[in-house]
Biopython code that builds the backbone (N, CA, C, O; Angstrom):
import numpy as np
from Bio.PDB.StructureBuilder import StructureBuilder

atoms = [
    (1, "UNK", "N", (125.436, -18.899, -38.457)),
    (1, "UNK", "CA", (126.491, -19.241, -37.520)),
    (1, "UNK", "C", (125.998, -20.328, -36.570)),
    (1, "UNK", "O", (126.585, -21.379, -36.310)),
    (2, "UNK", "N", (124.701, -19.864, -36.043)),
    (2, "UNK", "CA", (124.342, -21.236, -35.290)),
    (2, "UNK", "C", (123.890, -22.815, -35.722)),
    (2, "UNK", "O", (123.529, -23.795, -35.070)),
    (3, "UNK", "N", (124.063, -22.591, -36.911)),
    (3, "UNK", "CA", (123.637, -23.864, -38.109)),
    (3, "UNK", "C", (125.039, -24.476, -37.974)),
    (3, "UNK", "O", (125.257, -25.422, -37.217)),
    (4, "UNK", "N", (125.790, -24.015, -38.583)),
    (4, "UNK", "CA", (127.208, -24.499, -38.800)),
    (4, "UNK", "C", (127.494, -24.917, -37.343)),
    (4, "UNK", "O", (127.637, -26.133, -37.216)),
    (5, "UNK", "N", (127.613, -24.166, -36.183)),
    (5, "UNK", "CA", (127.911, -24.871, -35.179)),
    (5, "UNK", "C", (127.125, -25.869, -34.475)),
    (5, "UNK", "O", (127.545, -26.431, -33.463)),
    (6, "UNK", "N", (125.503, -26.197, -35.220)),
    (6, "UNK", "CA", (125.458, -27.365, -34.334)),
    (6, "UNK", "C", (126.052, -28.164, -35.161)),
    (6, "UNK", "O", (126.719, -29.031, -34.596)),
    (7, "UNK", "N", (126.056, -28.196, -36.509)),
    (7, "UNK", "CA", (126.608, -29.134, -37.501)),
    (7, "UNK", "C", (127.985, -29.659, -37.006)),
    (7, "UNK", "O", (128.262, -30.849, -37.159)),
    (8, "UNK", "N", (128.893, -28.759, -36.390)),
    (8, "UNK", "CA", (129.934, -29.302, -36.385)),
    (8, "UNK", "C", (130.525, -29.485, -34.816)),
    (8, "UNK", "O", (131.652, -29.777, -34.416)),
    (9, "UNK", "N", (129.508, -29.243, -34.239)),
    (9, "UNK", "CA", (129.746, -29.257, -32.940)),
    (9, "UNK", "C", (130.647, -28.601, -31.826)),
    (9, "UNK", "O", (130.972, -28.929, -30.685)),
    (10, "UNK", "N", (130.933, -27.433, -32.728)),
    (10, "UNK", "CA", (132.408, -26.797, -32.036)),
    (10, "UNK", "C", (131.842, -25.277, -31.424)),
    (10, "UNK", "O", (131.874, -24.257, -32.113)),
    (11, "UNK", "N", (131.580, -25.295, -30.717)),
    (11, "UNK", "CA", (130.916, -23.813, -30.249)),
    (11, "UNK", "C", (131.610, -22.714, -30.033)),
    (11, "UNK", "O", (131.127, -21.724, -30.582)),
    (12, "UNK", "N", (132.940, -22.473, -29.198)),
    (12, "UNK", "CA", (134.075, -21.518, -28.813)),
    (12, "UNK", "C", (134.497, -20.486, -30.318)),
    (12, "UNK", "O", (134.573, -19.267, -30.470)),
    (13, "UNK", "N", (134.650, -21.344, -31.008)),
    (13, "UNK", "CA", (135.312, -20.936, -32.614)),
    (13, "UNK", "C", (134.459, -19.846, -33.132)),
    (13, "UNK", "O", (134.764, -18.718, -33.521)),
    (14, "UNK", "N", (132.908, -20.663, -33.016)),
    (14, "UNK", "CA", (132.265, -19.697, -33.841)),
    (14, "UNK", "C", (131.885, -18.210, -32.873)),
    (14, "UNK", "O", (131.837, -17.036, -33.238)),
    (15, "UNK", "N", (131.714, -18.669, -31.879)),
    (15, "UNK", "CA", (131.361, -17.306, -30.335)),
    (15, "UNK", "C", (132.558, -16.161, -30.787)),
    (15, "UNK", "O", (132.427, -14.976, -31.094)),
    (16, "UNK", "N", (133.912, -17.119, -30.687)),
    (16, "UNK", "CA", (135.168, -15.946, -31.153)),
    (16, "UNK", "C", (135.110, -15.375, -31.955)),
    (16, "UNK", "O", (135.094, -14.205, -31.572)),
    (17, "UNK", "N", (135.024, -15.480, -33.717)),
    (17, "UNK", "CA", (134.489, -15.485, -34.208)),
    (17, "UNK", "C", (133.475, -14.506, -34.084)),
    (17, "UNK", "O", (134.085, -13.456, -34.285)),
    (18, "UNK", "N", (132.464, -14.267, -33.902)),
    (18, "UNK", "CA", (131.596, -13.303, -33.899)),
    (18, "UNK", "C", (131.764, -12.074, -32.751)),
    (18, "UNK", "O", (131.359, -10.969, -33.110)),
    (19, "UNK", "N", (132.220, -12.170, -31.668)),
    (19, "UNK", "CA", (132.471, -11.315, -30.794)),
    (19, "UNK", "C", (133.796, -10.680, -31.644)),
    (19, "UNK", "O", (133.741, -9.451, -31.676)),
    (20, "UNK", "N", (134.541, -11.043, -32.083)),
    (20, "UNK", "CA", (135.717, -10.444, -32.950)),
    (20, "UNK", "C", (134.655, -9.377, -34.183)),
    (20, "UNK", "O", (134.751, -8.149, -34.191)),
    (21, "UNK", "N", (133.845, -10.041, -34.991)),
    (21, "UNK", "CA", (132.624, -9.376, -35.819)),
    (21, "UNK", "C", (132.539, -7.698, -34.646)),
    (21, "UNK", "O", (132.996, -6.582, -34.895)),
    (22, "UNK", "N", (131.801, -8.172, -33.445)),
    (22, "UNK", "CA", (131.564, -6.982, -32.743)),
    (22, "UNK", "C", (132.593, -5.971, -32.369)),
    (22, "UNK", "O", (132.511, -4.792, -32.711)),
    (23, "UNK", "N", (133.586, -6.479, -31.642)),
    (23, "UNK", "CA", (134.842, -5.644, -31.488)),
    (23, "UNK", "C", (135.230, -4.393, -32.718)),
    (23, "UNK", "O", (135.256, -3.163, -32.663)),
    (24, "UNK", "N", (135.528, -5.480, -33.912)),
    (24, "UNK", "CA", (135.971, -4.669, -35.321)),
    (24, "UNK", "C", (135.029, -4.000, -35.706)),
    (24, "UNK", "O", (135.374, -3.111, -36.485)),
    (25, "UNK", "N", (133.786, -4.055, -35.452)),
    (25, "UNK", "CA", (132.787, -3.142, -35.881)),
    (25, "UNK", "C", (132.571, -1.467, -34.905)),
    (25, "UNK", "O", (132.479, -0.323, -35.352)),
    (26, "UNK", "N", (132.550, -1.970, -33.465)),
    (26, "UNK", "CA", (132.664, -0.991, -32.746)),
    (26, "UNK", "C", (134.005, -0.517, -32.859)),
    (26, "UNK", "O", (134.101, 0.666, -33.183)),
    (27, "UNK", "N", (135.075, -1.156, -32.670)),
    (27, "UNK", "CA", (136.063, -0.480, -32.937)),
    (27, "UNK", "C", (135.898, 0.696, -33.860)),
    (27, "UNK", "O", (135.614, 1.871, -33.625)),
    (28, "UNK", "N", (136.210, -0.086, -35.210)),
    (28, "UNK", "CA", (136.259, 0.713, -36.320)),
    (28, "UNK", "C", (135.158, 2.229, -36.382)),
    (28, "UNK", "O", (135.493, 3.331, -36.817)),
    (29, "UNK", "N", (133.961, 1.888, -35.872)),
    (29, "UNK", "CA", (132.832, 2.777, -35.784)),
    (29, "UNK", "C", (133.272, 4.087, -35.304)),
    (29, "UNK", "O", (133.097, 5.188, -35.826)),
    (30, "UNK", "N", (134.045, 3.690, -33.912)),
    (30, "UNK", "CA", (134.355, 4.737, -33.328)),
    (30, "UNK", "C", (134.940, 5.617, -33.915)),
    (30, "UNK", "O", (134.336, 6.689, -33.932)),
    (31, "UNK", "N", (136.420, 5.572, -34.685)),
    (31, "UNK", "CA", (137.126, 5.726, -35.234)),
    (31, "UNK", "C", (137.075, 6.306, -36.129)),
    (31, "UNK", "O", (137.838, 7.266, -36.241)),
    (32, "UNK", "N", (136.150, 5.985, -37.169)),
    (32, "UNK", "CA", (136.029, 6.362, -38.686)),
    (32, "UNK", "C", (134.675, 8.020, -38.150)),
    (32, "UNK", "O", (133.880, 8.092, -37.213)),
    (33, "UNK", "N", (134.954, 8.881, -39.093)),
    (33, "UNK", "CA", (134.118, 10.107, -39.035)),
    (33, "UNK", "C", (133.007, 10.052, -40.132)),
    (33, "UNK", "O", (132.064, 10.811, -39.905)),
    (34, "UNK", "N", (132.938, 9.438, -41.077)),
    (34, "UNK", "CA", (132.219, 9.648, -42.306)),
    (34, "UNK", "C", (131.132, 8.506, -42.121)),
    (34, "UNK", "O", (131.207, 7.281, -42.216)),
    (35, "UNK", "N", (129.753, 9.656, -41.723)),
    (35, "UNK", "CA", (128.310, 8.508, -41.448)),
    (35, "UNK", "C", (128.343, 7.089, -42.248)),
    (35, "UNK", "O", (128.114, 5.977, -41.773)),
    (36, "UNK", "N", (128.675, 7.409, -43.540)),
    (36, "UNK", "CA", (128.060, 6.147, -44.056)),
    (36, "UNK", "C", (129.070, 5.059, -43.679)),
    (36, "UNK", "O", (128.473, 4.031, -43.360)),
    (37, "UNK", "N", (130.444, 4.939, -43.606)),
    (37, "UNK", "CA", (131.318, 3.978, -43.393)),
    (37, "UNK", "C", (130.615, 3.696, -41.547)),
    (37, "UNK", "O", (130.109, 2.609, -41.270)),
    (38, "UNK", "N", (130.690, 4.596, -40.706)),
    (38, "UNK", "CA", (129.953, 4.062, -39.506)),
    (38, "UNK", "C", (129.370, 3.145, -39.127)),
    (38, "UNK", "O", (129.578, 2.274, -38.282)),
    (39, "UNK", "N", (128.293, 3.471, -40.077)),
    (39, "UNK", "CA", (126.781, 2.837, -40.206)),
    (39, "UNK", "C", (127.085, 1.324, -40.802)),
    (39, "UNK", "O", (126.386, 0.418, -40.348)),
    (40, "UNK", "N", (128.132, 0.983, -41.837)),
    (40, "UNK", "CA", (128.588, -0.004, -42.387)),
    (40, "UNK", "C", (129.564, -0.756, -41.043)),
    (40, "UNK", "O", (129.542, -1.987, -41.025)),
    (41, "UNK", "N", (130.153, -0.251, -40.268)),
    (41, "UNK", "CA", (130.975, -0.819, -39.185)),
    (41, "UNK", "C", (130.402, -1.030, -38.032)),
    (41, "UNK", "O", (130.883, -1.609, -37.059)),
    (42, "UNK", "N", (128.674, -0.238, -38.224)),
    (42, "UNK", "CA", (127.800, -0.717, -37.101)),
    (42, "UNK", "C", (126.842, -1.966, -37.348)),
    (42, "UNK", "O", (126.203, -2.690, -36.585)),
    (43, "UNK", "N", (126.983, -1.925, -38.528)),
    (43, "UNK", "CA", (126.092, -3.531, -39.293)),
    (43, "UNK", "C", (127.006, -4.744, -38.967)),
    (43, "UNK", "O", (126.749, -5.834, -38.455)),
    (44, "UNK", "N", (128.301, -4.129, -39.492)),
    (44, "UNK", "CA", (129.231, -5.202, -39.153)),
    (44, "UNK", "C", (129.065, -5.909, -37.311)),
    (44, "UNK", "O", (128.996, -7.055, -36.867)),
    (45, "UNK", "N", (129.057, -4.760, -36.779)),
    (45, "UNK", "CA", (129.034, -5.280, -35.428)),
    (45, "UNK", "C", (127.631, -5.980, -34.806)),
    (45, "UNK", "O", (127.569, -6.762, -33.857)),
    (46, "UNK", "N", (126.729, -5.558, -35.478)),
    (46, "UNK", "CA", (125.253, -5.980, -35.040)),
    (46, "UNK", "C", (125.090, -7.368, -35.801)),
    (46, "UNK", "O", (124.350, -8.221, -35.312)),
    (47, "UNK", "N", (125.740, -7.595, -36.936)),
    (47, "UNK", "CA", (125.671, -8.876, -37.494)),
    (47, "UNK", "C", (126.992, -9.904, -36.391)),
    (47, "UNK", "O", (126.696, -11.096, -36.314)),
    (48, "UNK", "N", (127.976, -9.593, -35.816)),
    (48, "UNK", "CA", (128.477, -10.368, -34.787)),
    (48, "UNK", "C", (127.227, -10.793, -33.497)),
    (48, "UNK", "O", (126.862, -11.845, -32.972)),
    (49, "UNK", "N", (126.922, -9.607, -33.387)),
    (49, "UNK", "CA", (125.790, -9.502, -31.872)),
    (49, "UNK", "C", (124.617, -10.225, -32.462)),
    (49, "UNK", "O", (123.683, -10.060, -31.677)),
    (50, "UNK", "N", (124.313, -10.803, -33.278)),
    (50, "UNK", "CA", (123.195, -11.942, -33.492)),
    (50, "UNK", "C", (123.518, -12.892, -33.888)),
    (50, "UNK", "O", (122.801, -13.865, -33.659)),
    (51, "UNK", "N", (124.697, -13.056, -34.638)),
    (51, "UNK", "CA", (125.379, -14.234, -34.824)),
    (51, "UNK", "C", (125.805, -14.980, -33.382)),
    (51, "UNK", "O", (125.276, -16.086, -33.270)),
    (52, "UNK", "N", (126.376, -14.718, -32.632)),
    (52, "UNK", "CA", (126.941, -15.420, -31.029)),
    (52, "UNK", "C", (125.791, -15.510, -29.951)),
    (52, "UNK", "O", (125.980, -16.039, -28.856)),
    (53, "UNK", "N", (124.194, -14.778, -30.462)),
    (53, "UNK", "CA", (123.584, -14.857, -29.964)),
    (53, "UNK", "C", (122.792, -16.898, -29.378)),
    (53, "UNK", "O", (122.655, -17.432, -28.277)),
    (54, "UNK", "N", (122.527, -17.316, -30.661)),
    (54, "UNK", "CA", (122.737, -18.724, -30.739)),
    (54, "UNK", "C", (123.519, -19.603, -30.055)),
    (54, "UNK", "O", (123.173, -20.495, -29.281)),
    (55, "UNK", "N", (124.593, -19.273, -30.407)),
    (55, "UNK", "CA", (126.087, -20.121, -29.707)),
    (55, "UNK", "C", (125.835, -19.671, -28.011)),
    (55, "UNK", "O", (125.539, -20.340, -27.021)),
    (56, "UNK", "N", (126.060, -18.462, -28.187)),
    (56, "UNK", "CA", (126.446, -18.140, -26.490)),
    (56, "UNK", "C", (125.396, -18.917, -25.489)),
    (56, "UNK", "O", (125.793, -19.474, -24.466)),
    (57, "UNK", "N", (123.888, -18.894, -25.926)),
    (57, "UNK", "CA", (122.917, -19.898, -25.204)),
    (57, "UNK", "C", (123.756, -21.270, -24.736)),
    (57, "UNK", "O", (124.114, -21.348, -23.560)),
    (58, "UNK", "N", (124.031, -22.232, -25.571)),
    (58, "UNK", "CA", (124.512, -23.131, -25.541)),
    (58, "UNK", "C", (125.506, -23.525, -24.422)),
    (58, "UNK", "O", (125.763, -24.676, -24.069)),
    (59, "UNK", "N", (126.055, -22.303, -23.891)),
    (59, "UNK", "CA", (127.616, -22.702, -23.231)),
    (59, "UNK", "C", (126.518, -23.509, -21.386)),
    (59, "UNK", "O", (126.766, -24.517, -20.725)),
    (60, "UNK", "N", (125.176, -22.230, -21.181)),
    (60, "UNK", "CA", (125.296, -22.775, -20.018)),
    (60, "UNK", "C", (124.726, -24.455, -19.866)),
    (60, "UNK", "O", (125.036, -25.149, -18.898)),
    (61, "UNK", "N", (123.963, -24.882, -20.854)),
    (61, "UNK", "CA", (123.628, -26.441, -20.994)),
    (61, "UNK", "C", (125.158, -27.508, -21.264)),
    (61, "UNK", "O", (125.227, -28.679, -20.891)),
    (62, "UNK", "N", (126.324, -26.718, -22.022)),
    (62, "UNK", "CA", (126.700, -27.866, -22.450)),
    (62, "UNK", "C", (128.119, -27.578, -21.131)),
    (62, "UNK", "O", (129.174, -28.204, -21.237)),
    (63, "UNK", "N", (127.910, -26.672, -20.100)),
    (63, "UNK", "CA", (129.018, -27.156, -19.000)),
    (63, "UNK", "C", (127.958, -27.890, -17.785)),
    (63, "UNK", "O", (128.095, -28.789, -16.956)),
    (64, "UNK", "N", (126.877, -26.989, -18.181)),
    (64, "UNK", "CA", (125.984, -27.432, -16.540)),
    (64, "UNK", "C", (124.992, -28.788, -17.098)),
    (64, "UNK", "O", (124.817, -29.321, -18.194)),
    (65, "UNK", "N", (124.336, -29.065, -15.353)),
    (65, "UNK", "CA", (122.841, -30.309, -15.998)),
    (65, "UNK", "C", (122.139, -30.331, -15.522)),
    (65, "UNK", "O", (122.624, -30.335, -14.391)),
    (66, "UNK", "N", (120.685, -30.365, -15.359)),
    (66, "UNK", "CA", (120.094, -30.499, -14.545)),
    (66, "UNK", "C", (119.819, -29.458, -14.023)),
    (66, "UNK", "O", (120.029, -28.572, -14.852)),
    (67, "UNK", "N", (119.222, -28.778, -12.490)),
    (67, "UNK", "CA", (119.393, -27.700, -11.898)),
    (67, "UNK", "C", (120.041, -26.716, -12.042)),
    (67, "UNK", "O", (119.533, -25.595, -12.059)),
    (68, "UNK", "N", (121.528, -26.984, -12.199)),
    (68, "UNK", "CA", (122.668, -26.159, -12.603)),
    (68, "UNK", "C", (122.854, -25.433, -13.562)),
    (68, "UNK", "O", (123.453, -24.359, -13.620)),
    (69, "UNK", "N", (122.025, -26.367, -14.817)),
    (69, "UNK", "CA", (121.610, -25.570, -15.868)),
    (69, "UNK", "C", (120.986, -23.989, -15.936)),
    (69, "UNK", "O", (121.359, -22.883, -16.328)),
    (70, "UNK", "N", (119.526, -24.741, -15.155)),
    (70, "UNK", "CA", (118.496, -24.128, -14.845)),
    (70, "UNK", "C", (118.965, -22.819, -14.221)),
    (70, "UNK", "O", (118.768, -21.653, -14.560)),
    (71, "UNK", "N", (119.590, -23.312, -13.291)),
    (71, "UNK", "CA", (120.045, -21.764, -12.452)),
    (71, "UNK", "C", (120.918, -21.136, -13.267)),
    (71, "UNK", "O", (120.882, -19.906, -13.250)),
    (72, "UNK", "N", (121.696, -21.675, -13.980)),
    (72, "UNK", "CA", (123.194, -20.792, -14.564)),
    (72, "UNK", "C", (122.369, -20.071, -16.203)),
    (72, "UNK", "O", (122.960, -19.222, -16.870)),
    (73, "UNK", "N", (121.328, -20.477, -16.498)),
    (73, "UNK", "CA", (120.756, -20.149, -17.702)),
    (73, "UNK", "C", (119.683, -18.939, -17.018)),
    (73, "UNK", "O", (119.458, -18.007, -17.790)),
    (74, "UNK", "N", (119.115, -18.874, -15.878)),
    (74, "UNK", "CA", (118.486, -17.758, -15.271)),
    (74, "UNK", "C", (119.743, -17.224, -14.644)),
    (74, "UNK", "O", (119.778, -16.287, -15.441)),
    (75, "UNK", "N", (120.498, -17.076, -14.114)),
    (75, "UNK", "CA", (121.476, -15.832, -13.564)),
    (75, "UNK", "C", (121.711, -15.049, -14.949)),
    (75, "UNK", "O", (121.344, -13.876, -15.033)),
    (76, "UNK", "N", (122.398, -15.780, -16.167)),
    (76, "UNK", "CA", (123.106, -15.271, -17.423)),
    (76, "UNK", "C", (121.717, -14.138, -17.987)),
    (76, "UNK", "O", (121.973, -13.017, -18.428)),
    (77, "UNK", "N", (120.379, -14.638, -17.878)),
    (77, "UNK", "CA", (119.075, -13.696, -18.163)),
    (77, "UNK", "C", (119.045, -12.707, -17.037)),
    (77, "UNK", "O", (118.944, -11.511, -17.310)),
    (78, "UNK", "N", (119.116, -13.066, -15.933)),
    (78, "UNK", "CA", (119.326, -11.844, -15.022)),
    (78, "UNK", "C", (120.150, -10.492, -15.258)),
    (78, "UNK", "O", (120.022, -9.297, -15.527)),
    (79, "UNK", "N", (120.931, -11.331, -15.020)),
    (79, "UNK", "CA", (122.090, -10.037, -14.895)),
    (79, "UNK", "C", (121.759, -9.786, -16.315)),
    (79, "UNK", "O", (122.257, -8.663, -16.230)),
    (80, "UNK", "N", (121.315, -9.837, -17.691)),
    (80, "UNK", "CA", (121.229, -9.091, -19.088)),
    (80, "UNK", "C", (120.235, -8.533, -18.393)),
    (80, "UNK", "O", (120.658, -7.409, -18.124)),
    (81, "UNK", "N", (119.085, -8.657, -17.908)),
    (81, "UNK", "CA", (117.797, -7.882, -17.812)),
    (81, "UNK", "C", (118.175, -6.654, -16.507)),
    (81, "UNK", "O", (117.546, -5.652, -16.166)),
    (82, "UNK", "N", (119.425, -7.224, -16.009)),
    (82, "UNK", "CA", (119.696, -5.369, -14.939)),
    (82, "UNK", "C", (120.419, -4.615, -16.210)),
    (82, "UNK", "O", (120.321, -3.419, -15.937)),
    (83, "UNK", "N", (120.969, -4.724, -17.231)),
    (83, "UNK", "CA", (121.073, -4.115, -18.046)),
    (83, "UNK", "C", (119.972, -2.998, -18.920)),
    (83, "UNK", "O", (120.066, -1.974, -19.596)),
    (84, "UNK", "N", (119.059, -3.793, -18.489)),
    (84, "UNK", "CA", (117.921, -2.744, -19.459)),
    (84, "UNK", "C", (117.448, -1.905, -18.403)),
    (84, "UNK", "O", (116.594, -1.047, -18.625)),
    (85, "UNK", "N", (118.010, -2.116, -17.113)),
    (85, "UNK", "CA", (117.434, -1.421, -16.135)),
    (85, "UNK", "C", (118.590, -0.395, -15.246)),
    (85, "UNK", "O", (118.390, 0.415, -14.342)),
    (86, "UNK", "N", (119.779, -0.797, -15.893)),
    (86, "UNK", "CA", (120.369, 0.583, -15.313)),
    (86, "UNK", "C", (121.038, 1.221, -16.360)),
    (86, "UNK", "O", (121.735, 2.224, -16.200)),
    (87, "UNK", "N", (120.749, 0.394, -17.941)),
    (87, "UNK", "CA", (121.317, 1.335, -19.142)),
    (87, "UNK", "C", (120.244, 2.426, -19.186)),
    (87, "UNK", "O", (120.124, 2.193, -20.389)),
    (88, "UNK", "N", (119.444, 3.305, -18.999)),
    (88, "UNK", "CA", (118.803, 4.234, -19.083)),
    (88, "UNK", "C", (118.824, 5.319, -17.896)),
    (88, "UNK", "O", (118.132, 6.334, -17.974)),
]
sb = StructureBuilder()
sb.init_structure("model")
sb.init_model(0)
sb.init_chain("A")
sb.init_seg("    ")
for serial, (resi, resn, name, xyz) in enumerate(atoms, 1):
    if name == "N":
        sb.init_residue(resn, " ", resi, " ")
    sb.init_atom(name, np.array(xyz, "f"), 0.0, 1.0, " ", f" {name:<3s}", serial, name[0])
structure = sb.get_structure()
C-alpha cells in the first residue's frame, strides 16, 4: 500500500482504504461467534492497521514544514505513546 501510494502520489485513497480494511475486520470480528472466521476478520483488520501505517506518516510532512513538521510528527508519537500508557 505504501509503494503504490508513493507511486502515485495520492495518499487519502489509500489511508481510506485501509482504515475501511480495519473497521470491516473489527466490525465483522465482533459479530461473528465461530473462532476461526474471527481470527480471519482479525487478520483482515491487522492487515488494514499496517497497511495505513506508511501512508498515515506522510500526512504530517506533506501539510506541515520545517518546525511544524517536527512538532506535528512528535505530538502524533506522543499522544500514540499515552496510549501504551493508559491502555493497561
Amino acid at each position: 500500500m505504501g509503494i503504490h501510494s508513493d507511486r502515485t502520489g495520492e495518499r487519502k485513497r489509500h489511508a481510506a482504504i485501509a482504515f475501511l480494511c480495519i473497521i470491516a475486520g473489527l466490525g465483522l470480528a465482533s459479530t461473528v461467534a465461530d473462532p476461526t472466521i474471527k481470527m480471519l476478520c482479525l487478520c483482515i483488520a491487522g492487515f488494514g492497521f499496517f497497511a495505513v501505517l506508511p501512508v498515515f506518516w506522510t500526512f504530517p510532512t506533506a501539510f506541515l514544514s520545517g518546525a511544524g513538521a517536527a512538532a506535528g510528527i512528535a505530538a502524533v508519537n506522543s499522544i500514540g505513546n499515552l496510549g501504551g500508557y493508559f491502555g493497561p
